[in-house]
C-alpha positions in Angstrom: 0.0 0.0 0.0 1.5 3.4 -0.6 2.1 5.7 2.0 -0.9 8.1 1.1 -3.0 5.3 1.2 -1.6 3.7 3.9 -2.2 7.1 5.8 -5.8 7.8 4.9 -6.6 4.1 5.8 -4.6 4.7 9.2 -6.7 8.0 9.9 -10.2 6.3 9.0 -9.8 3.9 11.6 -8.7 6.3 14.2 -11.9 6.0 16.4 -12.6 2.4 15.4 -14.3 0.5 18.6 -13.4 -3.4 18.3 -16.4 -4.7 18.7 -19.3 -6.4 16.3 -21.6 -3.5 15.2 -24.4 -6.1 15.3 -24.0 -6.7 18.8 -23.4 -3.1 19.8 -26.8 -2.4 20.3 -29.1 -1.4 22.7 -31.8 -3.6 22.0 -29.4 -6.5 23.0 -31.7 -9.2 25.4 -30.6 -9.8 28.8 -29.3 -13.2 29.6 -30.9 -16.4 30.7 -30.1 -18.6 33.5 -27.9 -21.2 33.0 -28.9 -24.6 34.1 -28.2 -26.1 37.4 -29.0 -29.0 38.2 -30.6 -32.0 36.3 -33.3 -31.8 33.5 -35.2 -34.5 30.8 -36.9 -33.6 27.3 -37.5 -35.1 24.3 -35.5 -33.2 21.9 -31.8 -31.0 23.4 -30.4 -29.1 21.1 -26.8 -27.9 21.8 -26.3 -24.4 20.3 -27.8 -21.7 20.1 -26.9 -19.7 16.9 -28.9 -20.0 13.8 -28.4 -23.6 13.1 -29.8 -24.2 17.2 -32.4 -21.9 16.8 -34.0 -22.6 13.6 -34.0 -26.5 15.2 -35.6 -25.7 18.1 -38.4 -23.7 16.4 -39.0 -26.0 13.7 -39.0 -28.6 16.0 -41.5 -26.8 18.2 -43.8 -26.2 14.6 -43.7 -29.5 13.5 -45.1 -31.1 17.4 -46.5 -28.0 19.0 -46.3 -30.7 22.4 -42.2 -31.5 22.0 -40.0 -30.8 25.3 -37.2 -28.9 23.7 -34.4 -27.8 25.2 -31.8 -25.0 24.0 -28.2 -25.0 25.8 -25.9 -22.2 25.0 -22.5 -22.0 25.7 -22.3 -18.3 26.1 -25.2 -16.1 24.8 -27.5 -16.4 21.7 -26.3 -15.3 18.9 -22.7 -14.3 20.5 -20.9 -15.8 17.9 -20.9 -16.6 14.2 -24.6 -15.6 14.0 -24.0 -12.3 15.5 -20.7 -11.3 13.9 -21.3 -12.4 10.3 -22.5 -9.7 7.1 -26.1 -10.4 7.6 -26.5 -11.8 3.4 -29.4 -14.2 3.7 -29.3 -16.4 0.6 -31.2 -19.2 -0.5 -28.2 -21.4 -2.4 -27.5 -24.1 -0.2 -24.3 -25.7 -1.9 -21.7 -22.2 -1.6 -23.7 -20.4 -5.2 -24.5 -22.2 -8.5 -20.4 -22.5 -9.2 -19.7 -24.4 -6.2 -22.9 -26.7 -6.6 -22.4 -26.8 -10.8 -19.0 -28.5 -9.8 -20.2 -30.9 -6.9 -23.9 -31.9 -7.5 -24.9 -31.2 -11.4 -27.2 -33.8 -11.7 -29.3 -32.9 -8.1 -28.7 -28.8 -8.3 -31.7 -28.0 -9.9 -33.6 -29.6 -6.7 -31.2 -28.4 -4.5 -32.0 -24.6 -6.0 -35.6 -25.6 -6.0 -35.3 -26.1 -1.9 -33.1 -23.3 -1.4 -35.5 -21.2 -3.3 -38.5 -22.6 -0.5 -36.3 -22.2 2.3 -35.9 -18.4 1.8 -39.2 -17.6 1.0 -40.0 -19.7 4.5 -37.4 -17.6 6.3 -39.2 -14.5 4.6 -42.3 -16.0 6.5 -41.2 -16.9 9.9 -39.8 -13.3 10.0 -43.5 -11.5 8.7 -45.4 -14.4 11.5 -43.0 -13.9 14.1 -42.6 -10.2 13.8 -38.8 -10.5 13.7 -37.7 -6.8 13.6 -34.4 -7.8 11.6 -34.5 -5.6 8.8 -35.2 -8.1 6.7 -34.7 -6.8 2.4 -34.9 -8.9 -0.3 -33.0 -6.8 -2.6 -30.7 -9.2 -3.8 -26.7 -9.6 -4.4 -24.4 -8.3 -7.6 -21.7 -10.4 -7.8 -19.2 -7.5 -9.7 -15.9 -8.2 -11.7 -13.4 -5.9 -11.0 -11.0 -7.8 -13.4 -11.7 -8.5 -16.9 -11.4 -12.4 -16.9 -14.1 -12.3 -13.9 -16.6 -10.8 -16.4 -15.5 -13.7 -18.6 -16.2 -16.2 -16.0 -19.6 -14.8 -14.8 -20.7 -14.1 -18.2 -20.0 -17.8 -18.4 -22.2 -18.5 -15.2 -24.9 -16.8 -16.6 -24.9 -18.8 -20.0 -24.7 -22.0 -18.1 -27.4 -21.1 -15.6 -29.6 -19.9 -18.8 -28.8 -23.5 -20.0 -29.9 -25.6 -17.2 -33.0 -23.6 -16.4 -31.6 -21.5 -13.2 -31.5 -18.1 -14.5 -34.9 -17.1 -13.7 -33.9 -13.6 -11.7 -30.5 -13.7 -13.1 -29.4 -10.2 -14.8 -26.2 -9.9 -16.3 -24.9 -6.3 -16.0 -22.3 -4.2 -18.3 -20.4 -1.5 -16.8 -22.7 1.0 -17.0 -25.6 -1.1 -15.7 -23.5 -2.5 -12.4 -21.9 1.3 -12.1 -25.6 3.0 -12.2 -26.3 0.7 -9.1 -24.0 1.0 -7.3 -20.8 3.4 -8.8 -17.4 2.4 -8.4 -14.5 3.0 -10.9 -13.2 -1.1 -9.7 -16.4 -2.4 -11.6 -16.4 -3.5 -14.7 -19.6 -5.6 -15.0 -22.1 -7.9 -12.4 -24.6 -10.4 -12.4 -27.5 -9.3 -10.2 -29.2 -12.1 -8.5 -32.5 -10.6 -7.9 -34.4 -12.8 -6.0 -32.0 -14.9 -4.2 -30.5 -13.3 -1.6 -31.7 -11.1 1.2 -30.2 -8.3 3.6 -30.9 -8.8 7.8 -29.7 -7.7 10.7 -27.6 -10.7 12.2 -28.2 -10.8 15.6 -31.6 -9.1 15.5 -32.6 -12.1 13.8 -30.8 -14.4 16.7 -32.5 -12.5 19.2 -35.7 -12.6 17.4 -35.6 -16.2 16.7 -34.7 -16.7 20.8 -38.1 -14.6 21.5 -40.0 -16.8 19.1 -38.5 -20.3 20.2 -39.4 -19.1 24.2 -42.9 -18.2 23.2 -43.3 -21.5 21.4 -42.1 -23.1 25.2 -38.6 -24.0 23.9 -36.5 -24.0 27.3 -32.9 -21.9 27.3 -30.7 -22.1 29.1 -27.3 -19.5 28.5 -24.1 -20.0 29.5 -24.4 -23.3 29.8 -21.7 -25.3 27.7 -22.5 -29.0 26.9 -19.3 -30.8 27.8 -19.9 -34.4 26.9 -22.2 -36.7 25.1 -23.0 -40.0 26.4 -25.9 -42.5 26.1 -27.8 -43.0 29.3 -30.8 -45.8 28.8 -32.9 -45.3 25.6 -31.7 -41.9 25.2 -28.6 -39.4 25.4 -27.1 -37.3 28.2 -25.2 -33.9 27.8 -23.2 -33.0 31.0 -23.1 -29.4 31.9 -21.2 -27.5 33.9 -23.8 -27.2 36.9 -26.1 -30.0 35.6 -27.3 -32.6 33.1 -29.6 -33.0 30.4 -31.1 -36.4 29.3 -33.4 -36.6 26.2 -34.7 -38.7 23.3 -32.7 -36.8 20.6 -29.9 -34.7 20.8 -29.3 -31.9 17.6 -25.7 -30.7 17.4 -25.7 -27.1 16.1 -22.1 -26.4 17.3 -20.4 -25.6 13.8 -17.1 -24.4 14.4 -16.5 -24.8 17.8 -15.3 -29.1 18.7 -18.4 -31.0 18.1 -19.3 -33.6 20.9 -19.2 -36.2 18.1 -15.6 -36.3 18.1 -15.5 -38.3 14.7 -16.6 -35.4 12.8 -14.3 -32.9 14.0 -11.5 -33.2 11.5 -14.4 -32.9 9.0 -14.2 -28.7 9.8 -11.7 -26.2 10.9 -11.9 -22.5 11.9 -11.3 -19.9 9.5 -11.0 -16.1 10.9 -12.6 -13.9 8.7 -13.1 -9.7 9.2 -15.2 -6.6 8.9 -15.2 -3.3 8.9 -18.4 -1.0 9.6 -18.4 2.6 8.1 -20.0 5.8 10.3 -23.6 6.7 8.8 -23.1 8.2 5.1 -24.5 12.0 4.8 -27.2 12.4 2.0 -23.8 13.6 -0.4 -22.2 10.5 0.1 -24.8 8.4 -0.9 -25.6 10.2 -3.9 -21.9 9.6 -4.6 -22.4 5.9 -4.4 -26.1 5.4 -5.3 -26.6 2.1 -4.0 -30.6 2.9 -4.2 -31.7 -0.6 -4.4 -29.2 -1.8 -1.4 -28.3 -4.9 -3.1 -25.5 -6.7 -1.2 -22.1 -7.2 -3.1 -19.3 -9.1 -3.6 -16.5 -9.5 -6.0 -15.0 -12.0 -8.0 -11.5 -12.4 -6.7 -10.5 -16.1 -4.7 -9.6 -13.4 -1.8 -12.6 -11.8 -2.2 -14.4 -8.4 -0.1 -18.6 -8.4 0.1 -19.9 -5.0 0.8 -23.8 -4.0 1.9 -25.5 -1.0 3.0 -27.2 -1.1 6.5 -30.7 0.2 7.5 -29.0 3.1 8.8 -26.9 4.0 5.3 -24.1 2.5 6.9 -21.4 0.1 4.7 -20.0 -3.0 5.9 -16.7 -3.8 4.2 -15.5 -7.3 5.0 -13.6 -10.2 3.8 -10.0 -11.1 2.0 -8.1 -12.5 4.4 -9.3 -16.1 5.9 -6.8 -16.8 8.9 -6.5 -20.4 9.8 -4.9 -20.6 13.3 -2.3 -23.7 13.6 -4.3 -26.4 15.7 -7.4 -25.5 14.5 -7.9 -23.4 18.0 -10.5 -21.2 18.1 -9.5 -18.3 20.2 -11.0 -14.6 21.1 -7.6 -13.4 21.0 -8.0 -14.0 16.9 -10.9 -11.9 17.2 -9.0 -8.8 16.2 -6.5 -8.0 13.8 -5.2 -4.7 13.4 -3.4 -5.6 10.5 -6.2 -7.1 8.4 -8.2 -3.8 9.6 -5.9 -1.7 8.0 -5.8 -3.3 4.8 -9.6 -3.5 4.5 -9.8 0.3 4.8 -7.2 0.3 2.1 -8.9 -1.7 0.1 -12.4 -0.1 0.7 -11.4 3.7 -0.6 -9.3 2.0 -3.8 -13.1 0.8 -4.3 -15.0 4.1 -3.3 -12.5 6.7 -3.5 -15.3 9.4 -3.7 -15.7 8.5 0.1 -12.8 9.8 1.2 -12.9 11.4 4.8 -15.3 8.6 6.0 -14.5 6.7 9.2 -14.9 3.5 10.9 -16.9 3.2 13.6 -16.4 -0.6 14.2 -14.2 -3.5 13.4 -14.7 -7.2 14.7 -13.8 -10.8 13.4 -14.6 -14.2 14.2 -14.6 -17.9 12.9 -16.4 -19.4 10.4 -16.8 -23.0 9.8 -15.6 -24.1 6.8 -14.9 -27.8 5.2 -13.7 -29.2 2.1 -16.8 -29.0 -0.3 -17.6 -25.2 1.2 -21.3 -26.3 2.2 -22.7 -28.2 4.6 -22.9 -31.6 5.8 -25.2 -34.0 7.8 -25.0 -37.1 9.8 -26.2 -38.9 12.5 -24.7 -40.5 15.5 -25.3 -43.3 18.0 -27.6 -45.0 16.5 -29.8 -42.2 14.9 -30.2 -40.5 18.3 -28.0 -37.8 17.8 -28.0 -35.5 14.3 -25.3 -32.8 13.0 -25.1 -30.3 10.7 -22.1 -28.3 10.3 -19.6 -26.6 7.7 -21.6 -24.3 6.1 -18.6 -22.1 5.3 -19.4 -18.2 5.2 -23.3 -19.0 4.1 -25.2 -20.4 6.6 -27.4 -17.2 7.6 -29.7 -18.8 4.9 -28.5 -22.3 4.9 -29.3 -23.2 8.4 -32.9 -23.3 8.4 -32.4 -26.1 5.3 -30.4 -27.8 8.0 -32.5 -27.6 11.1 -34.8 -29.7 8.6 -32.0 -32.1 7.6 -31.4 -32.9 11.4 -35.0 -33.1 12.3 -35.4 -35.9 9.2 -32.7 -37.5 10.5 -34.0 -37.8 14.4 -37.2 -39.0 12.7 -35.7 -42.2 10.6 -38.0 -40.2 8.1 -37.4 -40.2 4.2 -37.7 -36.8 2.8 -36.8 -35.4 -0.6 -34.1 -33.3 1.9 -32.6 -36.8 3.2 -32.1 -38.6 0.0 -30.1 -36.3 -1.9 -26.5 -36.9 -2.4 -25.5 -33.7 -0.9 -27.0 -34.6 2.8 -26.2 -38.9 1.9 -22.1 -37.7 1.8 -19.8 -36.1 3.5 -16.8 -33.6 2.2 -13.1 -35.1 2.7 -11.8 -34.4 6.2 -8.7 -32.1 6.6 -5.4 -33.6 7.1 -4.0 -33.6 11.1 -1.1 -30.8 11.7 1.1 -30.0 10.6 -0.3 -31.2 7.3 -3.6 -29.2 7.4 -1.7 -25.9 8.2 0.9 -26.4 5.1 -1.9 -27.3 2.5 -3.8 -24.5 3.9 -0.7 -21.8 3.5 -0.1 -22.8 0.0 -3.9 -23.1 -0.7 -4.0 -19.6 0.4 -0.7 -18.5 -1.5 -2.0 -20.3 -4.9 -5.5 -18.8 -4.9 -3.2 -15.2 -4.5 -1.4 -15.6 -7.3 -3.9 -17.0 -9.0 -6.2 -13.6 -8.4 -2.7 -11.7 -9.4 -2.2 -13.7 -13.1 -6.2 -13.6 -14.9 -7.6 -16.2 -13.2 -5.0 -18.9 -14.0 -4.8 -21.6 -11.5 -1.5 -23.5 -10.7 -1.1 -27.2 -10.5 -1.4 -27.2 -6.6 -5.3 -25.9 -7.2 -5.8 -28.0 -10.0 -4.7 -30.8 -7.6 -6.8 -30.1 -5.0 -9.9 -29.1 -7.5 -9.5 -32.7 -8.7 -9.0 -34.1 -4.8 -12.6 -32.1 -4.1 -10.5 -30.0 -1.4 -10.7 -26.6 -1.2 -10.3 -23.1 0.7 -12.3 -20.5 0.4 -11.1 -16.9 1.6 
């Protein structure tokens, strides 16, 4: 970065509080009790971020008379759920590339049930008066280099081919600059219909409201430690008590799931963002942005960009930190150094915004496995379900698998349970110090890649062909 840049990028973050914006906010709920002491129930579910709450609720909707429990190890929606850009989309496989490569023969059902799943989200939020700002305005993905106009002009053909491109608009440079203006952009494809901006942890709290006035039982800051069977059911040891129930839903994602076979199945990937101050009336006109689409571009270290209900911009992404071990830590919660090059990289984008500030900066883990989507399965004899992986997209995706997991508990047959996607599982990462030197030069190919057209080396087309990859 040069020093001019460098400087304006230093002064823009000069009041920056380190904290999630999402979370910053007054209409935070208090905290419930943890549990103490000993407790039974038909159905525990063990987390209680999206992929937790969307259990319990449907749970809770499909047998109005279930005894569901809800353990949390800290608060609702503290983590991944709270922290994450709040881009609600209905692809469950990662976006039509990622499920093109993995599941061509099933995608067309799998977009099909994505498609339900956000319009049933859309619901819930309308029947459960969840004040989340929920928008469907849709996401441009934009090129900013001239072989990522090639490749999505090549998305769009194939999706036109197979039947998907219903709400699909491919844009020229003047069409993506009149929506939102930017001298990086050279061209976009506007998914209409298929994704929706939210408020991240409003919807977590909301979904916490709706789940307790359903008679889901909560209980915060209450860790589940172990899993064990105890008679016809399973028991989840606590740090002041103990649950017993029927069925046990794991909704843990990145943190060590209590089905220790699936842990090397996921590791933690750090990602970042950056939240701008309010923009005056000016600035906005500057940037247009009238239809508050999200954004993101088409590099492999990609940024995605939205507008917030209060006409601020959240700038995030680019660097994907994988901590040796697999640890997940708060002390990788922050990194100055990734800060600073987001707001670098955020003014080479709008430079017409010069002289705006930061008000807020915050990271936190993401799941993320081989494939980039999720995965299901079932432990101890069909007592126990998972769902985990979902890799940067599971505002969206979740939902799909609090239904997966529910199947599963049920021995039932669904359309949901008999495709391939939810029948297979991604290729687990190698144990250290293997998994953090594939990672590194994962990382290091998919830069140089970015930095010569598109061209990927013969480490990438290795792991394309191995079905591994990293996604910053």
């Amino acid at each position: 970065m040069a020093p001019v840049a460098m400087s304006l990028a230093a002064r823009s973050l000069s009041e920056v509080r380190p904290v999630p914006f999402w979370l910053d906010a007054p209409g935070k709920p208090g905290a419930l009790p943890a549990l103490a002491g000993q407790t039974t129930c038909d159905l525990l579910v063990v987390g209680g971020g999206y992929s937790g709450l969307w259990t319990a609720l449907l749970a809770k909707e499909r047998e109005p008379d279930r005894d569901v429990v809800l353990v949390e190890g800290r608060e609702v929606g503290w983590a991944a759920s709270g922290r994450n850009g709040g881009f609600c989309a209905a692809s469950l496989t990662h976006g039509l590339g990622n499920g093109l490569a993995r599941w061509p023969g099933e995608l067309p059902a799998l977009e099909r049930l994505g498609a339900r799943n956000l319009d049933a989200i859309e619901e819930t939020v309308a029947r459960h008066s969840l004040a989340c700002d929920f928008e469907r305005t849709g996401e441009i993905d934009v090129a900013t280099e001239p072989h990522q106009l090639e490749e999505l002009a090549e998305l769009h053909e194939t999706a036109g081919r197979l039947g998907l491109a219903d709400g699909l608009e491919l844009l020229d440079r003047d069409a993506v600059r009149a929506e939102v203006d930017s001298p990086t952009f050279l061209g976009g494809l506007w998914d209409r219909r298929g994704v929706a901006m939210l408020d991240p942890a409003k919807l977590a709290w909301g979904l916490k409201r709706a789940c307790l006035d359903l008679g889901v039982r909560i209980f915060e800051n209450t860790p589940g430690l172990d899993l064990v069977p105890v008679g016809a059911g399973m028991g989840v040891r606590t740090p002041y008590g103990r649950v017993v129930a029927r069925r046990v839903a794991l909704g843990t994602n990145v943190f060590p799931s209590l089905v220790k076979r699936v842990r090397p199945y996921t590791v933690p990937v750090y990602d970042y963002a950056l939240m701008t101050e309010p923009l005056s009336p000016e600035q906005l006109a500057a940037v247009g942005w009238r239809n508050r689409q999200g954004l993101g571009d088409g590099a492999n270290q990609f940024h995605y960009f939205r507008i917030t209900a209060d006409h601020r911009i959240l700038w995030g992404g680019y660097d994907a930190v994988y901590p040796f071990g697999g640890r997940v830590s708060e002390e990788l919660d922050h990194r100055p150094e990734t800060y600073l090059k987001l707001a670098g990289h955020f003014f080479r984008c709008f430079p017409q915004l010069e002289g705006l500030r930061f008000s807020h900066a915050w990271g936190g883990a993401i799941d993320t496995c081989s494939r980039f989507s999720a995965f299901f399965g079932t432990a101890h004899r069909g007592k126990v379900a998972y769902a985990a992986g979902f890799t940067g997209l599971g505002v969206g995706a979740t939902r799909f698998g609090g239904d997966v997991m529910l199947d599963l508990l049920a021995g039932e047959r669904t359309e949901r349970t008999e495709l391939e996607m939810v029948r297979s599982k991604p290729l687990p990462f190698p144990p250290e110090p293997i998994a953090w030197a594939g990672i590194g030069i994962t990382k290091w190919s998919l830069a140089r890649a970015d930095e010569r057209g598109g061209r990927r080396n013969l480490w990438l087309k290795a792991m394309d062909r191995l079905g591994l990859g990293f996604d910053s």
